[in-house]
N, C-alpha and C positions, 0 to 999 in steps of 0.2 A: 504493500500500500504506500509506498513511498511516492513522493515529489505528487499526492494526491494534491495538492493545497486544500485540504477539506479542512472548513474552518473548527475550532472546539472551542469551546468554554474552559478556565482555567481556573482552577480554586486552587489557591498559596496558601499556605496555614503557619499558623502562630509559634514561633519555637529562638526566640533572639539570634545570635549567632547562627544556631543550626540551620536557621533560613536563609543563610547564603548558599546553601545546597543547593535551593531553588531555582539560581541562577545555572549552575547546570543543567539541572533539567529543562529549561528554558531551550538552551542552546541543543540540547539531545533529540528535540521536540520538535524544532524549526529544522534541523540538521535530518529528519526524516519527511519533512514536506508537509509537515501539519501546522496548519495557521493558525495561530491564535486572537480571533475576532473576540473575545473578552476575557476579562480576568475579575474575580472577586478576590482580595486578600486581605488578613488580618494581622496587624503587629508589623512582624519582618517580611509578609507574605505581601503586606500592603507596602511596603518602600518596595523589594524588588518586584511585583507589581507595576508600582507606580511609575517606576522609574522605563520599566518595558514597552509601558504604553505610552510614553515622551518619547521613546526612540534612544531615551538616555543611557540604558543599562551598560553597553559597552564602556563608558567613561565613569560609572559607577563602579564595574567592576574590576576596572586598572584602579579606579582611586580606595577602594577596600582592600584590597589584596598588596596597594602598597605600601598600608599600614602599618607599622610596630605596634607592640605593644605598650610601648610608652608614646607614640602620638595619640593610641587608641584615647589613652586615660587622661592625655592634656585635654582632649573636646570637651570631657565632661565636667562642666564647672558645678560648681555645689553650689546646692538650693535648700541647705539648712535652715531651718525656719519658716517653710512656704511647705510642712507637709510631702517634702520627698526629699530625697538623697542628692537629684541630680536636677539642674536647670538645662540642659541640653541647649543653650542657645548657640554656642558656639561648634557645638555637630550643627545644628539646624543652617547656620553661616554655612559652613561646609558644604551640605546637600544643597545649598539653594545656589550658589556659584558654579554646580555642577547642573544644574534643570533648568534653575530660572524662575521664571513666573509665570506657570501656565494653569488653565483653570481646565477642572477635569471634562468638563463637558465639549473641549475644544479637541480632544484628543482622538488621533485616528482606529485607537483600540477601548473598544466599551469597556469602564473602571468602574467596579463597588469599592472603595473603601470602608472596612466594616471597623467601626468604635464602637465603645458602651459612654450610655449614659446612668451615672450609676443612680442621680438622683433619682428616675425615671426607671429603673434596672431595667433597662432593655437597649437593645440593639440599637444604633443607628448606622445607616447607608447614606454614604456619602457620593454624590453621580454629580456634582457640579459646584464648583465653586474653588478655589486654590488650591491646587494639589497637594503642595508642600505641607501646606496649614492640617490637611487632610489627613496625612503620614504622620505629621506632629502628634495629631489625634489619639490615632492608629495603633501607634509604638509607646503609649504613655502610661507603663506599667505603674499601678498606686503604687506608692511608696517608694519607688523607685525615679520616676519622672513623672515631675510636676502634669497635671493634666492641661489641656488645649482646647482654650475656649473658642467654640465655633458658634454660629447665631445666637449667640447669649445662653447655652449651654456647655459644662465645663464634660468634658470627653477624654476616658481612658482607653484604654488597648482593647480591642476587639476580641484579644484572645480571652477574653475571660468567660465571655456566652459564647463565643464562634470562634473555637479555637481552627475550624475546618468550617471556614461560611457557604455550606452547599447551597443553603438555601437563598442566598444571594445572588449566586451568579444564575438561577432559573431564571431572569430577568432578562439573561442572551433568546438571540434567536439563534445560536448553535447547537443542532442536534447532540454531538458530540461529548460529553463530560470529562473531561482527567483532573484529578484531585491529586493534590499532592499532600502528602500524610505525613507529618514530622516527627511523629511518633509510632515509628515502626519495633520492631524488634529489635531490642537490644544487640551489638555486635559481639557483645561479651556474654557467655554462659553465667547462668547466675554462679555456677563454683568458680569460675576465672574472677570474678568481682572480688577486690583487694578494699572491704568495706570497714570502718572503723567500728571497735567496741560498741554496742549498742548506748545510750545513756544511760543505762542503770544493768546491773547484773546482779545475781542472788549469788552472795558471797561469807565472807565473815561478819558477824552481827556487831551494827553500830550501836552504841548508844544515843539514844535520843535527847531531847531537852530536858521530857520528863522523866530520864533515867532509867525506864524502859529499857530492853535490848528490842534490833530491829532487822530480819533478813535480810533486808533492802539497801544497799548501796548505790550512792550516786555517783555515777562514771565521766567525769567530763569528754565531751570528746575533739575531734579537730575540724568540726564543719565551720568554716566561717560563714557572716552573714548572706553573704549572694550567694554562695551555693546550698545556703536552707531555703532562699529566697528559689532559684532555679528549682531545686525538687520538689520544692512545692505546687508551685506550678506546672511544672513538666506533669506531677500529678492528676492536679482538676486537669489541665487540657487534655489528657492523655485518655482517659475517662469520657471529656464531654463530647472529642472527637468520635471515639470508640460509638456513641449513642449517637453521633450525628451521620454516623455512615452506615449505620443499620437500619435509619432512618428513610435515609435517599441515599440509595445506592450509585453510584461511579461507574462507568463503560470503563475506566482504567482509574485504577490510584496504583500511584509509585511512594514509594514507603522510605522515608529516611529514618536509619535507627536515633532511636529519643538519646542514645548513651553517646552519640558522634562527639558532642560537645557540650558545653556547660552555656549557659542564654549570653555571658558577657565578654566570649573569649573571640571578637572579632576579630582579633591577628590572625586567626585561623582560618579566614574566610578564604584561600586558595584550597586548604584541604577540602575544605565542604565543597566546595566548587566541582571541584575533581569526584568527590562523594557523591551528589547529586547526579552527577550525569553518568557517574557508571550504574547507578541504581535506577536511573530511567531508562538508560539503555536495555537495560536485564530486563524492565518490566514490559516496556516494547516489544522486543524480541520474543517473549513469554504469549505477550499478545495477538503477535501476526502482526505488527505494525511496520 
């Protein structure tokens, strides 16, 4: 079925870093003659999305991949006191020197941007109005980056109801569907995983306040904050995906495993690159595509 240019629908799913794999599969996808007349995508589904449908991805992803990891961590300035970790205004300078200024509704490929509205708890779909502002939106993990106010609605990351917005991109007129799943099966067997001490173990008995003795031991361990913050996440979405593809099934989904990498370890985005398109390629192949 190659160089068919049969157009598809494309849903990008929620997953930080790991969604630079998407960008492969992008390239795996068009590299077989399948056109991609829309895309819905949420978080990092929605920047490399966004970025696909401006025509921009290619200078998107020479400017990701030629990241360090200490330019990664200059972008991110702190927004202590405003309710998150991170003000991203200066990633946000970054991306918008690379796109520009263009409103979604002007774009040669159909775009959902899917955010949450948490006052509201529900979904919002974004089809017009600033792109950039839109991705702002998009990628605005609570806690982590400050949220993006759009029509007088404050908007976080989409991944949290639509970790996998299938039901977004129905709004194409492509027959077609391929989903891309960020949470596939681990790469690692669960006995290969090199996991720390649980936080507590049944050990030698403490004494208490009340002088009690007590089975219970408390284990410090060595997860820092963003990677309780990452597996937490990777968690619900992994879960709300799981219910949303059982939901409305995919003519294809290609499956990136959830363990590739951790949400904030963008230096890495050539591996995922390289990841992604060998694992669309497989899924293709698998397919008769």
């Amino acid at each position: 079925m190659a160089d068919t240019g049969e157009p598809i629908a494309l849903v990008l799913g929620a997953a930080g870093a790991r969604g630079m794999a998407q960008i492969g599969v992008i390239e795996a996808l068009e590299a077989r003659g399948l056109r991609i007349a829309a895309i819905a995508g949420s978080s990092s589904g929605a920047l490399v999305g966004g970025f696909h449908a401006a025509g921009r991805l290619p200078a998107f992803r020479e400017w990701i991949t030629g990241l360090s990891r200490l330019e990664m961590l200059r972008l991110l300035d702190s927004a202590v006191g405003r309710g998150a970790l991170l003000e991203g205004r200066q990633l946000m300078e970054a991306l918008q020197a690379l796109v520009g200024d263009v409103a979604i509704e002007s774009l040669p490929v159909d775009l959902t941007v899917v955010a949450v509205d948490m006052l509201r708890q529900r979904e919002v779909w974004l089809r017009e109005g600033d792109l950039l502002q839109a991705i702002r939106a998009s990628i605005a993990i609570p806690g982590i980056l400050t949220p993006q106010l759009v029509h007088g609605r404050e908007l976080v990351d989409g991944g949290l109801l639509a970790p996998l917005p299938i039901t977004a991109s129905r709004l194409s007129d492509a027959h077609r569907l391929v989903v891309v799943d960020m949470h596939g099966w681990p790469q690692l067997a669960p006995t290969d995983l090199s996991l720390p001490e649980p936080p507590w173990r049944r050990d030698e008995p403490e004494v208490s306040v009340d002088g009690s003795g007590s089975p219970w031991r408390i284990v410090r361990d060595d997860l820092g904050l963003l990677e309780r913050v990452s597996r937490a996440f990777d968690t619900m979405q992994s879960q709300v995906a799981r219910v949303q593809l059982a939901l409305d099934p995919a003519e294809l989904v290609i499956r990136i495993p959830r363990d590739a990498c951790l949400f904030y370890e963008f230096w890495r985005a050539a591996e995922m690159i390289d990841l992604g398109r060998a694992q669309a390629e497989k899924a293709l192949d698998a397919a008769g595509y």
